[in-house]
C-alpha positions in Angstrom: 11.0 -67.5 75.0 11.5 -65.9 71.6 9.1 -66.4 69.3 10.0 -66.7 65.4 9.0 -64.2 62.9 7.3 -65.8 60.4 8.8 -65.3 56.8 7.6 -63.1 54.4 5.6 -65.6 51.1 8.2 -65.5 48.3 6.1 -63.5 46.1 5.4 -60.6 48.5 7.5 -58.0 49.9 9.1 -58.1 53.2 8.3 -54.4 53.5 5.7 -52.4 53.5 3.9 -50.8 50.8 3.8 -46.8 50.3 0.6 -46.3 48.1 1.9 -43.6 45.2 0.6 -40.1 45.8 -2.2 -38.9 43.4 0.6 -36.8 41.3 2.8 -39.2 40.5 0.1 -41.3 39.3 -1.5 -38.2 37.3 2.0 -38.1 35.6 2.7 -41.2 34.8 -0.3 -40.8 33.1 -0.1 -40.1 28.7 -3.2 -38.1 28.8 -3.1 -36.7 32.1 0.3 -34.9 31.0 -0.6 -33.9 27.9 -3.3 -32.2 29.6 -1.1 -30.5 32.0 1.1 -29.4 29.4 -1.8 -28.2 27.4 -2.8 -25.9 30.1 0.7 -24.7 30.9 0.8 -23.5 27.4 -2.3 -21.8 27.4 -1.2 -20.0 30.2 1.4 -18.8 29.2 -0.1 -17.5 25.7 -2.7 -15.9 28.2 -0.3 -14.1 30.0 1.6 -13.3 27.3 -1.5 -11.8 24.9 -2.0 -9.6 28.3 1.4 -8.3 27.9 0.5 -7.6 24.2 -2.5 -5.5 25.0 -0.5 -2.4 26.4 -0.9 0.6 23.7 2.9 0.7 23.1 3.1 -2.5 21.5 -0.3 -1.8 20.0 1.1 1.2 18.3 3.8 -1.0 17.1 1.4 -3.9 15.5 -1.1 -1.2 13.8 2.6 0.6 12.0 3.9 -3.2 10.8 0.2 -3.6 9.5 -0.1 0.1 7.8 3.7 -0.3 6.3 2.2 -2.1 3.3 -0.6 -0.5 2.9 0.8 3.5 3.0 3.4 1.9 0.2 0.8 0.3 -1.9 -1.6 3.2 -1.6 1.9 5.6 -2.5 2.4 2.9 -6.1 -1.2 3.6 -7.0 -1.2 7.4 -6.9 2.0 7.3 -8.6 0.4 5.2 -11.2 -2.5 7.0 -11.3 -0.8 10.6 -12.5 0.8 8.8 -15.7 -0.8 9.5 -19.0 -0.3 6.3 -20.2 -1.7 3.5 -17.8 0.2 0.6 -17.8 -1.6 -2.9 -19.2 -3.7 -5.2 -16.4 -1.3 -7.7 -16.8 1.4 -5.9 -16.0 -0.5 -4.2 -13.0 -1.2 -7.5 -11.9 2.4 -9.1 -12.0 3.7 -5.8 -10.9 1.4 -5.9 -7.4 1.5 -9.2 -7.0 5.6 -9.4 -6.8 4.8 -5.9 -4.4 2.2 -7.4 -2.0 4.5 -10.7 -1.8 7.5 -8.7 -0.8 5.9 -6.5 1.5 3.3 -8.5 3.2 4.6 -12.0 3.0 8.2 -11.4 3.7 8.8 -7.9 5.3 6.0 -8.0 7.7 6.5 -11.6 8.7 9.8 -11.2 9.2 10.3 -7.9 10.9 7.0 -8.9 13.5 8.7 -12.7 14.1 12.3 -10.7 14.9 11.0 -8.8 17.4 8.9 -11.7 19.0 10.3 -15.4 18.2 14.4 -14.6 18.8 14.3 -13.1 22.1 11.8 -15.2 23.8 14.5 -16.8 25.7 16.7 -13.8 25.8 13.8 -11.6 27.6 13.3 -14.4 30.1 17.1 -14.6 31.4 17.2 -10.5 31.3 14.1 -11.0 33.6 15.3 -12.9 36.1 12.2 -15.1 35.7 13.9 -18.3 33.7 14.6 -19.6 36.8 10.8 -19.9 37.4 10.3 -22.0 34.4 12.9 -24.3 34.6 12.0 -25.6 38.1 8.5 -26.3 37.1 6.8 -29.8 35.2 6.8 -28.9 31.9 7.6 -25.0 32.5 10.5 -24.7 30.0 8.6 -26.3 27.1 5.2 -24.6 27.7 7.2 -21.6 28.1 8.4 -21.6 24.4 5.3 -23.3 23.1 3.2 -20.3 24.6 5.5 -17.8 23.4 5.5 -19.1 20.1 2.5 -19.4 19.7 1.5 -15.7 20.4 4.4 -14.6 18.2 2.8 -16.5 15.4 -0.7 -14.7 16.1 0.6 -11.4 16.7 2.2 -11.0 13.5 0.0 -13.1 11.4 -2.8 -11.0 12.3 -1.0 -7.7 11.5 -0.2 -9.4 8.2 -4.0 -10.4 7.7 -4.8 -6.9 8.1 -2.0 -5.4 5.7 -3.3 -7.4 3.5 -7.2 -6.7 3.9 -6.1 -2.9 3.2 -3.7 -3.1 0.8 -5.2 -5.4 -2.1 -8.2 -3.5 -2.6 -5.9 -0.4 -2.9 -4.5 -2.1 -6.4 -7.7 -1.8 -8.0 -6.6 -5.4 -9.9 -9.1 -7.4 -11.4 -8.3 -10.6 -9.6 -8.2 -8.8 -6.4 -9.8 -11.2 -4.9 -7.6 -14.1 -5.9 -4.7 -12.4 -5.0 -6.0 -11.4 -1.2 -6.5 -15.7 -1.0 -3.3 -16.4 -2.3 -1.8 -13.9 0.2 -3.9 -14.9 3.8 -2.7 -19.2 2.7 1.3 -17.5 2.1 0.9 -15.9 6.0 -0.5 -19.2 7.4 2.4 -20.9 6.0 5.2 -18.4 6.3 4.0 -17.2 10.5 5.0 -20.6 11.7 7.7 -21.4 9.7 9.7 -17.9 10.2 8.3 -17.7 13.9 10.2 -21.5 14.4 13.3 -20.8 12.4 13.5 -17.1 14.7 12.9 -19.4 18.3 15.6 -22.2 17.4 17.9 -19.1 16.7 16.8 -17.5 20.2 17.3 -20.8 22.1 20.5 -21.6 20.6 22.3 -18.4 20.9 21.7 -16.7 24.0 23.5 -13.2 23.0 22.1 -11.2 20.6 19.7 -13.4 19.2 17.9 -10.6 17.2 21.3 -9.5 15.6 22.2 -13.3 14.4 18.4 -13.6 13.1 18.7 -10.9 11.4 22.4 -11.7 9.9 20.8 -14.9 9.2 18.0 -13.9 7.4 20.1 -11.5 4.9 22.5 -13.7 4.0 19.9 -17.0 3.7 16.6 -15.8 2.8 17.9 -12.9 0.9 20.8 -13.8 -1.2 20.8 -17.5 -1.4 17.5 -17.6 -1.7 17.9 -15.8 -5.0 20.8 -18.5 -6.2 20.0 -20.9 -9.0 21.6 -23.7 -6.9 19.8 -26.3 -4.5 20.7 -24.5 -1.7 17.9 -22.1 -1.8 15.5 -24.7 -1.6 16.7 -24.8 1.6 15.1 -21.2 2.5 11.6 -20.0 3.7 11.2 -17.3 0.7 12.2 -19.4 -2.1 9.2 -22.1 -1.1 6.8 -19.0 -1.0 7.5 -17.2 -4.1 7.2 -20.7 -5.8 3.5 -21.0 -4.1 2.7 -17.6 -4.7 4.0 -18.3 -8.7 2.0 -21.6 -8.4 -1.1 -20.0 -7.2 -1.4 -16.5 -9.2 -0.4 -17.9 -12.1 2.2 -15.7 -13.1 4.9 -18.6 -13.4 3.6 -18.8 -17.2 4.2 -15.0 -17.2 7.5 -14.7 -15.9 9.1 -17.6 -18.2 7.8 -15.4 -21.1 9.8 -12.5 -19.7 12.6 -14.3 -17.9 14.8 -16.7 -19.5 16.1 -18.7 -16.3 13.1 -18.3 -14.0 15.0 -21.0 -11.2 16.3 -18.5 -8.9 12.5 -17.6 -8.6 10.8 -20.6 -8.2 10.9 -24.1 -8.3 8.0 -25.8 -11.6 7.4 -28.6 -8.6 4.2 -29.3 -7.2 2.1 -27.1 -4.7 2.2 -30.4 -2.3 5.8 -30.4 -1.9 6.5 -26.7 -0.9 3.8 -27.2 1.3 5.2 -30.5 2.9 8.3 -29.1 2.9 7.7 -25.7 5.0 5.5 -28.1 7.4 8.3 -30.7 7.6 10.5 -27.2 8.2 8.3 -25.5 11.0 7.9 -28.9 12.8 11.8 -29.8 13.0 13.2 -26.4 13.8 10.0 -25.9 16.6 11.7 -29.4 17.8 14.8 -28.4 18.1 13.8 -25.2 20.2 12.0 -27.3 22.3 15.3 -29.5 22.8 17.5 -27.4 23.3 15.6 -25.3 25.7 14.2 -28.7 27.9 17.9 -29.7 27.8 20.4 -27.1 27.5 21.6 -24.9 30.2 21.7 -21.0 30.1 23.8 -18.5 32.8 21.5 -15.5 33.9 22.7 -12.1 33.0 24.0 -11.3 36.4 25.9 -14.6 36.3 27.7 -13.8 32.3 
C-alpha cells in the first residue's frame, strides 16, 4: 500500500534549503565590501610604492624635484650680477609667475604623464590584466591603487621642488608664497593624475602620446583664450588661485589691460569646487570604463 506524501504548507518550500556560504553573505554586505575593496586598494598602492623604491625611478623623482630648483637657483645668480636690482615687487611677481609654471604645472604634469596614462597600458603589456579582471573588485582597486600612488609620487617631488626652490628667491613673502604653492599641488596632483587615468583607460594605444597632445593643445593654448572654454582647463583654475591667493591679481590688472585669459575675478570657493567636482568625475569615468569596458592584450592586437 502506497502511502501519500504529505503536501508541503503553502508558505514553505517544497525544497530544501541551501544555507548561503559565508562569502556571499560577506558581499552582500555594504560595509563588508567596502572593506574588501579598501584593502584591495591598499594593496595594490603597497605593491606599487615597492615598485617605486628601485633607484632608477628614484633617480628619476629626485631630477623632476631638482628641475625647479637648478632653474630658480640659475634666475637668481643671473639676477644677482646686474648692477641695478630689480624692485621687490617685481621680484615677487616675477618668481611667483616662475615657481607656478615650474612647480605647479611642469612638474605635475611631466610626473602624472609618466604615472597616471599608462597605468592600464603597463598592465596589458604585462600580461597581468587578466589577473585583475577575474578578481572581486580587482579592476577598480587596480586603478584606485595606481592612482593613488601616482598622485603621491609626484606630489611629493613637487613638495620638495618647492621646499628648495622658494627660499632660493630670497622674496620677502617667501613664506606665503611656499603655502600658496604646497595648497596649488594638493589641488593640481589629483586633478591632473585623474584627467591623465581617464585618458589611459580610454585609449589603450599610446596613452602618453594622446596625454600629452591633450595637454598642449588644452591646458596650454586654450587655456590661455579669453573665451569660456578655458574655464574648462586645469591651469586656468590654478593661475586664478595662485592670483587669488598671492595677491598679484591687483598687480597684473595695473600692468595688463585684459587680465581674462589669466584668471578668472571669481571666488576662491568656486575654483576649488570646481577642480574637486573635476577630479571626482573624470576618476569616475576611469573607474567605469575600466570595471566595464573591454581591452585585447598585446599579443591578441
Amino acid at each position: 500500500m502506497i502511502q501519500e506524501m504529505p503536501l508541503a504548507p503553502a508558505n514553505q518550500p517544497s525544497f530544501p534549503l541551501v544555507p548561503r556560504p559565508a562569502a556571499s553573505r560577506q558581499l552582500a554586505n555594504p560595509s563588508r565590501s567596502f572593506i574588501c575593496l579598501l584593502q584591495a586598494v591598499l594593496g595594490v598602492a603597497r605593491y606599487e610604492l615597492m615598485r617605486v623604491l628601485t633607484p632608477a625611478r628614484i633617480s628619476l623623482w629626485l631630477l623632476l624635484a631638482l628641475f625647479p630648483v637648478m632653474l630658480i637657483g640659475l634666475v637668481r645668480m643671473q639676477l644677482d650680477s646686474f648692477p641695478d636690482q630689480p624692485s621687490e615687487e617685481f621680484n615677487f611677481l616675477g618668481f611667483s609667475i616662475v615657481l607656478f609654471a615650474l612647480i605647479a604645472q611642469v612638474v605635475l604634469v611631466l610626473g602624472l604623464l609618466l604615472w597616471a596614462s599608462p597605468a592600464i597600458n603597463a598592465e596589458l603589456e604585462a600580461q597581468t590584466w587578466i589577473y585583475a579582471a577575474v578578481r572581486p573588485w580587482g579592476r577598480v582597486s587596480l586603478i584606485l591603487g595606481k592612482y593613488l600612488v601616482a598622485v603621491l609620487w609626484t606630489g611629493s617631488a613637487a613638495v620638495l621642488a618647492a621646499a628648495l626652490s622658494v627660499p632660493l628667491t630670497r622674496i620677502a613673502e617667501s613664506t606665503a608664497v611656499l603655502w600658496t604653492l604646497l595648497r596649488l599641488i594638493a589641488l593640481g596632483s589629483p586633478a591632473y593624475g585623474a584627467l591623465y587615468l581617464a585618458i589611459g583607460t580610454l585609449s589603450q594605444k599610446r596613452p602618453m602620446v594622446i596625454s600629452l597632445v591633450y595637454t598642449l593643445i588644452v591646458e596650454v593654448v586654450l587655456s590661455l583664450v579669453p573665451a569660456a572654454i578655458n574655464q574648462f582647463s586645469v591651469s586656468f583654475r590654478l593661475r586664478s588661485l595662485m592670483a587669488h591667493w598671492q595677491g598679484i591679481d591687483k598687480l597684473l590688472e595695473q600692468r595688463v589691460q585684459d587680465t581674462a585669459f589669466i584668471f578668472d575675478a571669481g571666488s576662491t570657493g568656486t575654483h576649488i569646487g570646481m577642480l574637486m567636482l573635476y577630479t571626482v568625475s573624470l576618476l569616475s569615468v576611469a573607474i567605469w570604463r575600466a570595471s566595464s569596458g573591454e581591452y585585447s592584450l598585446q599579443s591578441e592586437a
